[in-house]
C-alpha atoms as a printed R data frame, in Angstrom:
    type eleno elety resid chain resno       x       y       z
1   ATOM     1    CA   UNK     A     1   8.390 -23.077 -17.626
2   ATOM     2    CA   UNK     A     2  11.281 -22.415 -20.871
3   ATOM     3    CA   UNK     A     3   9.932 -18.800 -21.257
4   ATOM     4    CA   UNK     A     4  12.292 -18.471 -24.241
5   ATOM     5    CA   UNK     A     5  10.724 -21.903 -25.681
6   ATOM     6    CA   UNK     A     6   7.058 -20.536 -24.723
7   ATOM     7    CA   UNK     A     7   8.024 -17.243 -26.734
8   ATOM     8    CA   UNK     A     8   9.048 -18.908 -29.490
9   ATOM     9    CA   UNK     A     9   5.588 -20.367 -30.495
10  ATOM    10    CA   UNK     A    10   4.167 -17.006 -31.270
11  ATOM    11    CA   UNK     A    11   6.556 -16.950 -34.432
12  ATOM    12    CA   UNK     A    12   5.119 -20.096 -35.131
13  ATOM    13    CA   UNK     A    13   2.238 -18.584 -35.980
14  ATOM    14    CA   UNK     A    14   3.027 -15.100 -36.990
15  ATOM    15    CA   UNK     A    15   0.287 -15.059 -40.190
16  ATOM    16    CA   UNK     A    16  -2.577 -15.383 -37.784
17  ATOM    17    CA   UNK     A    17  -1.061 -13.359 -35.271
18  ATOM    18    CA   UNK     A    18  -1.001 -10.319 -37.477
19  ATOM    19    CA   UNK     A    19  -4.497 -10.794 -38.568
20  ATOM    20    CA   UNK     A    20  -6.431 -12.020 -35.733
21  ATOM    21    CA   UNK     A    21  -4.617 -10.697 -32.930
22  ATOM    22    CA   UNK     A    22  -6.915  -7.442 -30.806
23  ATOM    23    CA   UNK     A    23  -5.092  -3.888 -31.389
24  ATOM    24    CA   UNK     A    24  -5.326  -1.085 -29.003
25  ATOM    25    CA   UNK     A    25  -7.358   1.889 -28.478
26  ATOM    26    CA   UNK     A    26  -5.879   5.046 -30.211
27  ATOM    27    CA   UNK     A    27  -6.610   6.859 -26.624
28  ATOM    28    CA   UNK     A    28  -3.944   4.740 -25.083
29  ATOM    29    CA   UNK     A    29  -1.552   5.806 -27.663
30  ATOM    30    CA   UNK     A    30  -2.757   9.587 -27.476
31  ATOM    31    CA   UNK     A    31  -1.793   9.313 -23.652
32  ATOM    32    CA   UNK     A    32   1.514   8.206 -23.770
33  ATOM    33    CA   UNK     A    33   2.127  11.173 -26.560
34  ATOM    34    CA   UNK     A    34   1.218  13.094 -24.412
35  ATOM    35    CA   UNK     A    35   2.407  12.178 -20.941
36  ATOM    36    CA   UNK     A    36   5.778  11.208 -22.687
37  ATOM    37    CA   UNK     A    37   6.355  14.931 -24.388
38  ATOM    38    CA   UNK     A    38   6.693  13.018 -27.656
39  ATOM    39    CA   UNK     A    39   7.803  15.113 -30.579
40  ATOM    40    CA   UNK     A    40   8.258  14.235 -34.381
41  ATOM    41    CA   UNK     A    41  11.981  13.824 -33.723
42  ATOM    42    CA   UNK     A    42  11.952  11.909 -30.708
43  ATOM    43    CA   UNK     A    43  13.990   8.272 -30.193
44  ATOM    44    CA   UNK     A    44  11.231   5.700 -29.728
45  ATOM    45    CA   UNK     A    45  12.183   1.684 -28.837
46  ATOM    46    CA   UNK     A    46   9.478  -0.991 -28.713
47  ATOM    47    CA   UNK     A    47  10.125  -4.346 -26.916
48  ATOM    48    CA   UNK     A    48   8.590  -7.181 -28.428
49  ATOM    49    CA   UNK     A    49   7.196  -5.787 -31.432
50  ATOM    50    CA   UNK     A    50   5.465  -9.063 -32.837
51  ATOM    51    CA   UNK     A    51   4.191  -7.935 -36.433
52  ATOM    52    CA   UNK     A    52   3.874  -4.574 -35.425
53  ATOM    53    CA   UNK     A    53   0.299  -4.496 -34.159
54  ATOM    54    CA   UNK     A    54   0.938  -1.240 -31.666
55  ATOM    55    CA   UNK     A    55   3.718  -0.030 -33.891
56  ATOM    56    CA   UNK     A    56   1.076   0.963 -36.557
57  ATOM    57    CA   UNK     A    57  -0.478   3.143 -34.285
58  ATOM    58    CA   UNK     A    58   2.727   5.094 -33.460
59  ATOM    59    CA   UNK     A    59   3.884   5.116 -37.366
60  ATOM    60    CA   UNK     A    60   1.007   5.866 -38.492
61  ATOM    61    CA   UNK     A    61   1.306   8.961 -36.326
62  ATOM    62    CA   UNK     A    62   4.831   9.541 -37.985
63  ATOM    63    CA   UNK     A    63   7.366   8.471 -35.359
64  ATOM    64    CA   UNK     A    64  10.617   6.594 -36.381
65  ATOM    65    CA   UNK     A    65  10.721   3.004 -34.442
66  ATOM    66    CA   UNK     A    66  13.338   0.791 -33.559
67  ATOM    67    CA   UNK     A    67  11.592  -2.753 -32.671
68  ATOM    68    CA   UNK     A    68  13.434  -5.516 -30.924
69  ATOM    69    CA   UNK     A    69  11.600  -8.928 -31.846
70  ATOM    70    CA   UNK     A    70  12.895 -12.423 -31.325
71  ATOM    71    CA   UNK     A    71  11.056 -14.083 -34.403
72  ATOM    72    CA   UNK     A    72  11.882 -13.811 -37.215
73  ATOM    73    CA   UNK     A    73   9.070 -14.375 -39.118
74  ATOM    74    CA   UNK     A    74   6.977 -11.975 -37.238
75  ATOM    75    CA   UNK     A    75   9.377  -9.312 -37.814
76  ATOM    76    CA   UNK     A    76   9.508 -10.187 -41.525
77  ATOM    77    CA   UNK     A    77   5.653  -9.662 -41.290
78  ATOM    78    CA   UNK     A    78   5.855  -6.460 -39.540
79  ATOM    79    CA   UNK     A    79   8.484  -5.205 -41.936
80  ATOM    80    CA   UNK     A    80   6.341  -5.827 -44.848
81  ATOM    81    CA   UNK     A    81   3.213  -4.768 -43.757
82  ATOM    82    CA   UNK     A    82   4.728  -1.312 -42.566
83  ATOM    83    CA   UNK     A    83   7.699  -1.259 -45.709
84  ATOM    84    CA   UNK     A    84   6.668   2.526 -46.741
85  ATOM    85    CA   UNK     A    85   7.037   3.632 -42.509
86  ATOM    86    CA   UNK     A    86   9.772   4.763 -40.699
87  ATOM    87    CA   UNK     A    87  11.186   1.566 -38.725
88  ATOM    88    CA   UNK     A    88  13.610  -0.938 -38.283
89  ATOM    89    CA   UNK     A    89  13.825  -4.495 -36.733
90  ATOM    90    CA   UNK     A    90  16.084  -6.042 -34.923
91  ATOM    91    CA   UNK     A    91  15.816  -9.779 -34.354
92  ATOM    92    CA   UNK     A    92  16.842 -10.956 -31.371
93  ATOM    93    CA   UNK     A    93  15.929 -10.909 -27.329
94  ATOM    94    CA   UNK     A    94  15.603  -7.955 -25.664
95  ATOM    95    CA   UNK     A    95  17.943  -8.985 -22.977
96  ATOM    96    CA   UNK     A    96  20.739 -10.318 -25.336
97  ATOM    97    CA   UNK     A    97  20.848  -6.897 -27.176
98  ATOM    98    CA   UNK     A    98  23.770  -4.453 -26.692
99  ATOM    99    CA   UNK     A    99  21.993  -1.150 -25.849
100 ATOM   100    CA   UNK     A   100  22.990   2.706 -26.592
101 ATOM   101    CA   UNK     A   101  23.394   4.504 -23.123
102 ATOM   102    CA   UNK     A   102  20.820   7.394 -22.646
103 ATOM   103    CA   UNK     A   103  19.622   7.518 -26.444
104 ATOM   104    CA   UNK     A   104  15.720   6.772 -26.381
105 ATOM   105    CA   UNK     A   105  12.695   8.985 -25.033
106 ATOM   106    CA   UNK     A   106  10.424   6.446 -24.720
107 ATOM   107    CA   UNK     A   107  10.170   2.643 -24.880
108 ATOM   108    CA   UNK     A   108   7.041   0.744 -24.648
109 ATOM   109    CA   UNK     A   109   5.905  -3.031 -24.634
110 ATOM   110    CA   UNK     A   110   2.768  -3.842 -25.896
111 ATOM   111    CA   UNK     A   111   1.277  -7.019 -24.654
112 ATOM   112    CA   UNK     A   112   5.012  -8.577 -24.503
113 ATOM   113    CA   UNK     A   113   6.740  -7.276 -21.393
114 ATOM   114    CA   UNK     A   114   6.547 -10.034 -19.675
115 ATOM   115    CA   UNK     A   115   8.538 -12.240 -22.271
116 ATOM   116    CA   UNK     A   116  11.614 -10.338 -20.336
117 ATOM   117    CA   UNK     A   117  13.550 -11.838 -17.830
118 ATOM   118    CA   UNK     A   118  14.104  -9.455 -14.319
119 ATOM   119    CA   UNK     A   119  15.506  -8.170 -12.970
120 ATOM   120    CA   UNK     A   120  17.835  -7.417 -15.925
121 ATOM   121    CA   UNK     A   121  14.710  -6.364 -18.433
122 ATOM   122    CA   UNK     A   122  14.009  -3.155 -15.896
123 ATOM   123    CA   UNK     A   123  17.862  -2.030 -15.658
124 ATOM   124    CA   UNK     A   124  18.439  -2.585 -19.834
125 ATOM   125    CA   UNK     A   125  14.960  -0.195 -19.822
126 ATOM   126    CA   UNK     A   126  16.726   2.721 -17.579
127 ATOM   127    CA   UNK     A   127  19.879   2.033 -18.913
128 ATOM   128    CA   UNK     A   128  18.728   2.831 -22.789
129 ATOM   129    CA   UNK     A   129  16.767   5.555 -21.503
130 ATOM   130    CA   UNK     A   130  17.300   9.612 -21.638
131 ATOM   131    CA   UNK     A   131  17.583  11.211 -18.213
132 ATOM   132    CA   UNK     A   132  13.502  12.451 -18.978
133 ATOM   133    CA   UNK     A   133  13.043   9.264 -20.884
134 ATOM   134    CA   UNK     A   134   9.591   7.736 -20.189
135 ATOM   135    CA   UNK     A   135   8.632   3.417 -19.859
136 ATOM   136    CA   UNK     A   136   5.415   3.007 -21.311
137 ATOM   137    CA   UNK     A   137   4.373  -1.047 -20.920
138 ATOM   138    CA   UNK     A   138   0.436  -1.965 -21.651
139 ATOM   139    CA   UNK     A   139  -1.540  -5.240 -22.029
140 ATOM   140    CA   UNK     A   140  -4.812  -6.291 -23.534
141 ATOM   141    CA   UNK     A   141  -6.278  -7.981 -20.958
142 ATOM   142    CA   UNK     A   142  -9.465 -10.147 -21.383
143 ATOM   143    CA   UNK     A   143 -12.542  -9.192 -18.422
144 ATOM   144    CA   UNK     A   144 -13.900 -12.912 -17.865
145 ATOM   145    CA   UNK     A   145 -17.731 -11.708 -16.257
146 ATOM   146    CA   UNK     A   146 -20.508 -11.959 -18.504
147 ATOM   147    CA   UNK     A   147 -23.815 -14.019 -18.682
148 ATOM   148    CA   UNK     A   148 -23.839 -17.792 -18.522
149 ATOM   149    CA   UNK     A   149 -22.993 -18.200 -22.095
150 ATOM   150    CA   UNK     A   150 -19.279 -15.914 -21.823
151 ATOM   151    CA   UNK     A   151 -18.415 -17.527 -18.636
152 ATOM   152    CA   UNK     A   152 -18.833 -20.636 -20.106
153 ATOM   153    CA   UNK     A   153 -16.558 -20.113 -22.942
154 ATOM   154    CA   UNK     A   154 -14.214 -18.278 -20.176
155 ATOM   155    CA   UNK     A   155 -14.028 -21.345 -18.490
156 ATOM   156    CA   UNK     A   156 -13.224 -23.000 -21.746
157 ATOM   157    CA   UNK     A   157 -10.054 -20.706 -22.514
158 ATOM   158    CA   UNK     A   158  -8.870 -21.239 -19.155
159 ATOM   159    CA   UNK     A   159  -9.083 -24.397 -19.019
160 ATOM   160    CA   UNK     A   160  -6.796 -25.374 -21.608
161 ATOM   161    CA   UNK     A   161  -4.686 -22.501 -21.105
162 ATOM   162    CA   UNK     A   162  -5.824 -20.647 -24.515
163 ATOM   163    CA   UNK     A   163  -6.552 -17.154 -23.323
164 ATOM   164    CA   UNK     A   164  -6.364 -16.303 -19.931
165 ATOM   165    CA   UNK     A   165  -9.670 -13.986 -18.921
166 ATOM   166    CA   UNK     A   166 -10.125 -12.994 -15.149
167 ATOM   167    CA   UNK     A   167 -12.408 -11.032 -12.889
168 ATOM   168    CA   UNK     A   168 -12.355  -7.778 -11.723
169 ATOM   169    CA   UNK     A   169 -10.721  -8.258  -8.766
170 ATOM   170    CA   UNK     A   170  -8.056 -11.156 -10.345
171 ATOM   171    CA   UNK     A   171  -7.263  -8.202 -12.883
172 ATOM   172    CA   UNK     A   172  -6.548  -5.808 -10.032
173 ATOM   173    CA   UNK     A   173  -4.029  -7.994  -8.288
174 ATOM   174    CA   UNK     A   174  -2.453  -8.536 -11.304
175 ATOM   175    CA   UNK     A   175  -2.121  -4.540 -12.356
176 ATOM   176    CA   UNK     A   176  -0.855  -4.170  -8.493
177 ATOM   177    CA   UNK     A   177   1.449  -6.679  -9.334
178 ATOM   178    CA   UNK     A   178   3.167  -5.111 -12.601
179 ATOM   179    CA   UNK     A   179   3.388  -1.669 -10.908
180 ATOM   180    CA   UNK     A   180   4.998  -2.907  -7.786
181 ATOM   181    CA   UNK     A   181   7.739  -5.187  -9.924
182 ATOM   182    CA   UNK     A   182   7.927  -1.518 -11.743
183 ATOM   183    CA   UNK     A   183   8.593   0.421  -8.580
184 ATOM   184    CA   UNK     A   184  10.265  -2.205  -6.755
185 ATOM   185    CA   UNK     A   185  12.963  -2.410  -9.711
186 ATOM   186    CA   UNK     A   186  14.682   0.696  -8.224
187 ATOM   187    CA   UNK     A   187  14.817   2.243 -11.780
188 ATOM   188    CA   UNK     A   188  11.490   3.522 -12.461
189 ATOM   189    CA   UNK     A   189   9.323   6.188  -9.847
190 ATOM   190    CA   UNK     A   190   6.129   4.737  -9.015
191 ATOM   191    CA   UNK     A   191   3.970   4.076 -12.679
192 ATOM   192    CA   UNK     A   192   0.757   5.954 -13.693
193 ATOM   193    CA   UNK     A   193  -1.903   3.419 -14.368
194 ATOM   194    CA   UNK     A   194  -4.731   4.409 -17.007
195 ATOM   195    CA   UNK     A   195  -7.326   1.582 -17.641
196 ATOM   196    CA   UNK     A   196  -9.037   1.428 -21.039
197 ATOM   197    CA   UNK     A   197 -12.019  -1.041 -21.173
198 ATOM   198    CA   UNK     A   198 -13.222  -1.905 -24.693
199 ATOM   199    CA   UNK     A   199 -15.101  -4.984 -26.696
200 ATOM   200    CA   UNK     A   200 -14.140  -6.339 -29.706
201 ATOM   201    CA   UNK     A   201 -17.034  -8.761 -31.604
202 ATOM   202    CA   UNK     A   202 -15.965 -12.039 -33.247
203 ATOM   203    CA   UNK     A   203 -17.467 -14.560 -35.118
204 ATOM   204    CA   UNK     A   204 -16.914 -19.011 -35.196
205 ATOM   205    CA   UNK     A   205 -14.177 -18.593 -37.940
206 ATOM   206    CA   UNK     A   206 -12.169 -15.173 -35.807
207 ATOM   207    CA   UNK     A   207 -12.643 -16.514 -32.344
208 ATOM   208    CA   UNK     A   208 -10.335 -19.730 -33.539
209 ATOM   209    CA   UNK     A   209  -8.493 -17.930 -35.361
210 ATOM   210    CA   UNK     A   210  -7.586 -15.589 -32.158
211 ATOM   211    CA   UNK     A   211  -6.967 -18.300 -30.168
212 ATOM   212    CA   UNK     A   212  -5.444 -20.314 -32.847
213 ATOM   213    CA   UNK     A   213  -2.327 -17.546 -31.447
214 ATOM   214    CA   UNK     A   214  -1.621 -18.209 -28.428
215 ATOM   215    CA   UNK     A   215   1.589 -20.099 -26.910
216 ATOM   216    CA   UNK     A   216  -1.574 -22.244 -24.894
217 ATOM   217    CA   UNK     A   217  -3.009 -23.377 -28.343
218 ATOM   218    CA   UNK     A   218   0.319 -23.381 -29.794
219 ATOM   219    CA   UNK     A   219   1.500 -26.432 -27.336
220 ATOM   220    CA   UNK     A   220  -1.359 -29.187 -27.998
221 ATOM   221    CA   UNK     A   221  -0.829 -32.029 -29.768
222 ATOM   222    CA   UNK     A   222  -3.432 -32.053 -32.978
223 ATOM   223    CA   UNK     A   223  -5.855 -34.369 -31.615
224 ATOM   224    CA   UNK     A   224  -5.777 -31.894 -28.780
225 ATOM   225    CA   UNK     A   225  -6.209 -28.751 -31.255
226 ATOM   226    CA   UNK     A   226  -9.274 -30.725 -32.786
227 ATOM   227    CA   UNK     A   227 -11.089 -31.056 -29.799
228 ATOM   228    CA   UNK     A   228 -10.745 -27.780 -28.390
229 ATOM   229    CA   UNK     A   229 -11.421 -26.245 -31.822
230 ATOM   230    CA   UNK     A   230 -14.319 -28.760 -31.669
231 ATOM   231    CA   UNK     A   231 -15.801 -28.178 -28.234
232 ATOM   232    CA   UNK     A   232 -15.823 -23.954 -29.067
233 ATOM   233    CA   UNK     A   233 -17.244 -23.981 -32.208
234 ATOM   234    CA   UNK     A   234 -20.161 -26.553 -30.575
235 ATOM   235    CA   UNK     A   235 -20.324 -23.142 -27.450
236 ATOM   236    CA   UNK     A   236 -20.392 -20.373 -30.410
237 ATOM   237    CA   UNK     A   237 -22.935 -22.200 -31.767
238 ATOM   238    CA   UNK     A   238 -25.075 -21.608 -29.044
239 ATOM   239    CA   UNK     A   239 -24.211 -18.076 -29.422
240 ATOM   240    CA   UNK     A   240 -25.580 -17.631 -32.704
241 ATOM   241    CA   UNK     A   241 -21.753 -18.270 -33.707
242 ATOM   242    CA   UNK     A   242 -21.010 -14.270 -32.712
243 ATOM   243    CA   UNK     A   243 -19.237 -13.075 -29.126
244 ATOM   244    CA   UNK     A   244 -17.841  -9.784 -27.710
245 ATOM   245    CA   UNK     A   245 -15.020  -9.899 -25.978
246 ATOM   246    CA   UNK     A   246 -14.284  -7.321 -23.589
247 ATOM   247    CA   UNK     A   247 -10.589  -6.089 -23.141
248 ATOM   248    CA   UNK     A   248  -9.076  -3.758 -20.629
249 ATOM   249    CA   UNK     A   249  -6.130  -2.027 -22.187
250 ATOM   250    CA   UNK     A   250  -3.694  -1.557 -19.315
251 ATOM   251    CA   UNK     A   251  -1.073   1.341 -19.858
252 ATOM   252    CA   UNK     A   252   1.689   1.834 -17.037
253 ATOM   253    CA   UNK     A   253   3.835   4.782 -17.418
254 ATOM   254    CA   UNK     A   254   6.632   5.734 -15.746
255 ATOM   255    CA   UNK     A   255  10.051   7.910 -15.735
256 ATOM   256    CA   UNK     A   256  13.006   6.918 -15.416
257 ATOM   257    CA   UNK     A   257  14.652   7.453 -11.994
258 ATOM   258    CA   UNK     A   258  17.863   9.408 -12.465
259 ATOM   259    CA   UNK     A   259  20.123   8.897  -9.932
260 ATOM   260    CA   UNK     A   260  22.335  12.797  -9.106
């Protein structure tokens, strides 16, 4: 797979990205605040910003950010929406960007991380970092169990590659997974993991519209969108055109490892 092609399709669609694209809880936030010593003045980089759906929950908290975003369209949403906050965009790649040594307390990804080609992604991270400095990297991710009706539509998503749900245990693996490639880097101790489970309800018109955003959607030819669109609005239906979703909001936080 072209992971900088694949990337590229989210800026494609950067409108419905902003508006129908899941936040995060204000808990997860609240814990890396805390766990990170944040302070008003502290130096705070986020990787991946899109159009700024987890910045707004650290501006609106009054924290200066500095957000690395390849699209440019995205960022020009993000820097409208949030025009009266305290940030700044920079478009380009994370790993084609010319870091400070030892200037930020905290970076976190939201959702994006793994856009970031390793192993160089992890040593850019520590190298940007304070000595204290804190990685803070979390994902929406979409629990697939549910009655006949959800799995159906699961199965749908999955299918054609829209939104990728799982089960319990395929959603343990995969946190294993990130905090090994975290530890296993050699520049971060082992991560804390803090698991935030939450539903969000949508209707017909924001369940297409949400998956109207992803790179899977993104990729099909129109007679390809039509269908799909077609075939979930025919499942909804059966629904009484309403469906909660349930996310697990994955936050893994770690320190930097500062080598004497």
């Amino acid at each position: 797979m072209d992971w900088v092609a694949e990337s590229k399709r989210f800026d494609e669609a950067a409108e419905y990205y902003d508006h129908y694209r899941p936040s995060y809880p204000d808990e997860l936030v609240e814990c890396i605040e805390s766990k990170a010593g944040l302070e008003p003045s502290s130096k705070i980089l986020e990787i991946g910003a899109g159009s700024g759906k987890a910045s707004e929950l650290f501006l609106n908290k009054g924290y200066e950010l500095l957000c690395i975003e390849p699209g440019a369209q995205l960022a020009e949403v993000g820097r409208r929406k949030h025009r009266d906050k305290k940030l700044e965009y920079l478009v380009t790649r994370f790993e084609h960007w010319d870091e400070p040594e030892n200037h930020f307390d905290l970076i976190f990804s939201a959702t994006a991380y793994h856009w970031v080609p390793q192993p160089i992604g992890y040593k850019k991270c520590a190298s940007t970092l304070k000595a204290d400095g804190n990685l803070a990297l979390f994902w929406n991710m979409y629990f697939g169990e549910g009655d006949p009706l959800y799995q159906e539509l699961v199965s749908l998503c999955n299918q054609y590659g829209l939104v990728y749900f799982q089960n319990g245990k395929d959603m343990e693996i995969r946190i294993h997974t990130i905090a090994k490639e975290m530890t296993d880097s050699g520049y971060f101790h082992n991560p804390e993991i803090i698991r935030y489970p939450w539903k969000q309800s949508y209707s017909t018109e924001s369940f297409l519209g949400f998956i109207k955003t992803g790179n899977g959607f993104l990729g099909k030819t129109d007679k390809e969108k039509l269908e799909i669109e077609t075939e979930i609005i025919t499942l909804l239906d059966k629904m009484d055109g309403s469906v909660d979703i349930e996310f697990v909001s994955t936050l893994f936080i770690s320190q930097k490892i500062t080598v004497q």
